[in-house]
C-alpha positions, 0 to 999 in steps of 0.5 A, a space after each residue: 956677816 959670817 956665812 953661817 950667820 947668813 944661812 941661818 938668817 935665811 933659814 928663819 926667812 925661809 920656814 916663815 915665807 913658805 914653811 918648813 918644806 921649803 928649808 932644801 939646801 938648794 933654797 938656803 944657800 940660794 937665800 943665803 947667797 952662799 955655795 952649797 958647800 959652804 952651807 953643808 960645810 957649817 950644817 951637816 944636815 937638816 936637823 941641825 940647821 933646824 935646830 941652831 936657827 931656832 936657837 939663834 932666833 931665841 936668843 937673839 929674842 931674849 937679848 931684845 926683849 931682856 933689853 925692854 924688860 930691864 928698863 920697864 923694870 927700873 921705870 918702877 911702873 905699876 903692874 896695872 900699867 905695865 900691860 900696855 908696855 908688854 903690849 908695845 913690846 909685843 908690836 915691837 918684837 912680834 913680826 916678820 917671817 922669823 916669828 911665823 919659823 919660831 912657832 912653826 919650829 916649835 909645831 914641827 918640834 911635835 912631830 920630831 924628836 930630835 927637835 923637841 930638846 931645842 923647842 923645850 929650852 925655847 918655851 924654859 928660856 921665855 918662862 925664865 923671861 916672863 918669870 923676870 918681868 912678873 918679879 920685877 913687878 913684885 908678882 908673888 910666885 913668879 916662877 909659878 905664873 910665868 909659862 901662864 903669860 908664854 902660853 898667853 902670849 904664844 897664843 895671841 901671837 898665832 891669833 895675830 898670825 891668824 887675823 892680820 891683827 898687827 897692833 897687838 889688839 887686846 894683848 894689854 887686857 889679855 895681860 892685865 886680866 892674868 896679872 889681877 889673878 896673881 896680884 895679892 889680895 888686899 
């Protein structure tokens, strides 16, 4: 693993153990186990360690989780049913301290502007995402309900955060009782 793949990944450990605080250049590159140097050589300054690490993590997300949704896409699985599979992927995907830095990136993205771009093509890349999942499961409008199932699924993952809740509980109903609301009337 390069250097710059080290800082980055220590970066996202750091903001998830102990916050955005915690992100000096001492810590990373004690985290990283690289020179201090090395570390302002690839990252100038904060804001764009900051920025590249939520963008690592995003895409490393989306690839996983595109993997996941393919495959529940070619399984032909009924919406209905599709619910416990999201909710699978949500106790598959959805822990560690790199997923406590994306939410918290995206709350320090509030408060600073120069984070805000990178925080708004997070939630575009996850509602392109979701969008995939709900035409795969021949969802009319798609594009229309996907930032409905993020934002649902943003939520439950700061109500996991909050209780210790690592069983993804009620993230299956909460999908399912969204996907009746977009189904189709017959």
């Amino acid at each position: 693993m390069s250097a710059r793949d080290q800082i980055l990944q220590a970066t996202l450990r750091l903001i998830g153990e102990q916050g955005i605080g915690a992100v000096t250049n001492r810590a990373v590159a004690r985290a990283a186990g690289v020179s201090l140097g090395s570390l302002t050589y690839h990252f100038p300054s904060q804001e764009d360690l900051l920025r590249e690490a939520l963008q690592t993590f995003v895409d490393e997300e989306i690839s996983r989780i595109t993997t996941y949704v393919t495959a529940l896409a070619d399984s032909g699985m009924a919406p209905f049913d599709a619910a416990d599979a999201v909710e699978k992927a949500v106790v598959d995907f959805a822990y560690g301290p790199e997923q406590i830095a994306n939410l918290e990136l995206h709350l320090h993205a509030a408060r600073d502007p120069a984070l805000r771009e990178t925080s708004a093509r997070s939630v575009e890349a996850y509602d392109r995402l979701a969008a995939a999942v709900l035409a795969a499961l021949g969802i009319p409008d798609a594009e229309r309900h996907a930032p409905t199932i993020v934002a649902m699924l943003y939520g439950l993952a700061v109500r996991r955060l909050a209780t210790g809740d690592t069983a993804a509980t009620g993230t299956a109903d909460a999908f399912r009782l969204l996907l009746l609301g977009a189904l189709p009337r017959t």
